[in-house]
Steps between C-alpha positions, in 0.01 A plus 500: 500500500400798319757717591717241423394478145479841421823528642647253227428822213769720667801272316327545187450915568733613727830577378765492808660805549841516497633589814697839592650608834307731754496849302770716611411892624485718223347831394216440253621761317856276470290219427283680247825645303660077479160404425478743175832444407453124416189607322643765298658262222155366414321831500719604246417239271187493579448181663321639793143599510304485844470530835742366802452505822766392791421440881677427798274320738195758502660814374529579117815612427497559114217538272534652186363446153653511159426520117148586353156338554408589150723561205206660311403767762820561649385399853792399742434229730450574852446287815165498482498366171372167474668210282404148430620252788471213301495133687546775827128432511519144583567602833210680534284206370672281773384717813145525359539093481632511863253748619239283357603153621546650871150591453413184355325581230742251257791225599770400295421200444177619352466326137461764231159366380357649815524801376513412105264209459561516152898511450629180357696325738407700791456225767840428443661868597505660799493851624869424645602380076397820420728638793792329449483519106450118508127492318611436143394794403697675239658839565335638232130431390505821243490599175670808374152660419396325838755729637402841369083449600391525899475207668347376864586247745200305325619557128869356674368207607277419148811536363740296652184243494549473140906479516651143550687433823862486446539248768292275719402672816753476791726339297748805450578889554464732187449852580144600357370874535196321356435280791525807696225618335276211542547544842402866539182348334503218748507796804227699321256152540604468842439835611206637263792805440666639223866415488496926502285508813685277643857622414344807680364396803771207600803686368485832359326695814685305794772611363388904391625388145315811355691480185453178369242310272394224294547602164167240424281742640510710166502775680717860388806475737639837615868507461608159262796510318525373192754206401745454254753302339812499350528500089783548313471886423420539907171491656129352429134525587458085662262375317102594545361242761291453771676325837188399633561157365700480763249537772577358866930485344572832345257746444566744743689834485633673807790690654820401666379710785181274486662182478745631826199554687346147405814341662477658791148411549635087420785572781266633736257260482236720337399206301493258705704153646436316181618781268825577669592138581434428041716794387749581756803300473646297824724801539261750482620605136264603209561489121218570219556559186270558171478588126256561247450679190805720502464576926753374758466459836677368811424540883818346712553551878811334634448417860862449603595887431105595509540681185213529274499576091248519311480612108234528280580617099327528165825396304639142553916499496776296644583842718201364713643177628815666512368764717287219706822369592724795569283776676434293811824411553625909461202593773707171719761701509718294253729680226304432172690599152349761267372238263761481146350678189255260284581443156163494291674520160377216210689257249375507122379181421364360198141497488469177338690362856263668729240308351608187533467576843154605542235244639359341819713462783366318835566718828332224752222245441175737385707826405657538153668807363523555154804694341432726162697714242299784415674765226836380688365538864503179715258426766460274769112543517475863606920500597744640268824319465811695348740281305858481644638245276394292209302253776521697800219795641514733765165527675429906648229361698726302734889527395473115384724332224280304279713223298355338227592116562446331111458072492684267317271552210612871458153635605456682821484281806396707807646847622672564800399751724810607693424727809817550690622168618173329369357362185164403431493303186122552293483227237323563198229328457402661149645652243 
């Protein structure tokens, strides 16, 4: 019954890989050359900064690293450099949960006041609500200065104590890093660990992950890049901060080459029945992905052409999903376009129209963004958006068309998020 709970998170983590014939016989060197040909558009406009790394069942067959790991210092990135992995950890919190249930120290259907006497509501969520992002539990518990001070598993859960659920318990699914959080506090109770210690001992050295840590242990980490984002005259420090608020759901930096060697360790059954069986999909495919503060990271392995690719960055762009998409398919064998030059060019606009625009908009239940105007630079929280048109923005961080979509009253009524053949509409919810 366990496993068959646990099992339930992988269609709300797993993204199914798209599948790609058996890889056809080629040189790596051939493969190499195709490979940095589609990349070569982005690199010159520089949209790529990271590391990539490309397998073919257990051989590596490309690994390279691009752009710099520090603007400042003039330090390159390298594949040893580590990068935040964003929600990437929330894998990692999962085997430490399945390590820990197989050795019965917690169940999922464990109430959360076992282990937090004190939270409000507590008998009513379970260890598997925090799981499945069904507790209620916002996304975000945070402040801004929240944000920028260190935080603990323990501070995590005071906080999201004193947040108001945004549902009842059970009742829905709303993705909360937050509720991730309370349950990397909920392991640390079971087990009389740190989340660190135990990030270590059920994850880290099974796998000889010697180049990854948890950011919350303070500690000076050899090697971190730096991120950035776009702004309208190029590049940006991202904003001072501290990702340990994100304990247990992304505070952890580490390597492609890392992250590679994690997935083997799930495939082989390093971490166990229970592990394997929550974030393996039925055909054997994997698909992670994470972002936070300006980092990037996915960790894909496609089990129908058993090609692996996994990228880890400091600067978020569209080039990334773009690349997510494409590389895989090139190491398949398939014939994959150079990718068509991207136009990053802006539209004057009025300033006294680009405010009208700025406010609250809802991305899902629990997570707003809020749009500003600063000296003629528009922002999407920390995401610069170019204007195209009068109502229309180009967003660098992920090639998306943003239409503003105005009411009958003449004031703005949502914006459309256009990404490809999808939109995602984000009503505002204050001006």
């Amino acid at each position: 019954m366990r496993k068959t709970i646990l099992c339930m998170f992988v269609l709300c983590f797993v993204l199914m890989a798209s599948v790609f014939p058996r890889p056809l016989p080629a040189a790596d060197n051939e493969l190499e050359e195709r490979i940095d040909a589609y990349l070569t558009p982005y690199l010159k406009i520089g949209h790529l900064s990271g590391t990539i790394l490309v397998a073919i069942g257990n051989e590596i067959i490309y690994h390279r690293s691009f752009g710099l790991a520090d603007h400042e210092l003039d330090v390159a990135n390298t594949t040893r450099t580590r990068f935040g992995v964003g929600s990437v950890n929330k894998p990692m919190t999962i085997v430490i949960l399945a390590r820990l249930v197989e050795a019965g120290k917690l169940a999922l259907s464990d109430r959360l006041s076992v282990y937090a006497p004190d939270f409000p509501r507590g008998r009513e969520i379970t260890v598997e609500h925090l799981l499945n992002h069904s507790s209620g539990i916002a996304h975000r518990v945070t402040s801004e200065l929240d944000e920028t001070q260190p935080q603990t598993a323990a501070s995590m859960l005071a906080l999201a104590a004193k947040s108001e659920l945004v549902f009842e318990p059970g009742s829905e699914n709303v993705y909360s890093s937050a509720g991730f959080s309370v349950l990397a506090r909920v392991l640390e109770v079971a087990s009389g660990e740190s989340y660190s210690a135990l990030l270590d001992r059920y994850v880290l050295v099974p796998a000889a992950m010697a180049d990854t840590s948890d950011v919350g242990s303070r500690e000076i980490m050899k090697g971190r890049a730096k991120a950035y984002f776009f702004d309208s005259a190029g590049i940006v420090n991202a904003p001072p901060g501290d990702i340990s608020y994100l304990v247990g759901a992304g505070s952890v930096f580490s390597t492609p080459a890392d992250l590679y060697a994690m997935q083997q360790a799930l495939s082989s059954g390093e971490y166990g029945e229970l592990a394997s069986t929550a974030l393996i999909s039925e055909n054997g495919s994997l698909g992670w992905n994470g972002s936070a503060a300006g980092y990037r990271t996915f960790a894909d392995y496609h089990a129908e052409s058993s090609v692996s690719l996994i990228m880890a960055t400091n600067l978020t762009s569209g080039a990334i999903d773009r690349i997510r998409e494409a590389v895989p398919a090139i190491a398949a064998g398939v014939d994959v376009p150079v990718p068509a030059a991207i136009n990053t060019g802006s539209f004057d606009v009025e300033a006294s129209v680009l405010e009208s625009y700025e406010g609250l908009y809802q991305l899902r239940p629990g997570r707003n963004l809020q749009l500003r105007v600063t000296e003629g630079r528009v922002t999407m929280d920390d995401w610069l958006l170019i204007p195209v048109a009068p109502a229309t923005f180009f967003s660098p961080q992920d090639y998306a068309e943003i239409i503003v979509v105005m009411g009958q009253d003449g004031l703005v009524e949502r914006l459309d998020w256009k990404i490809g053949d999808n939109v995602y509409p984000l009503p505002r919810i204050e001006p």
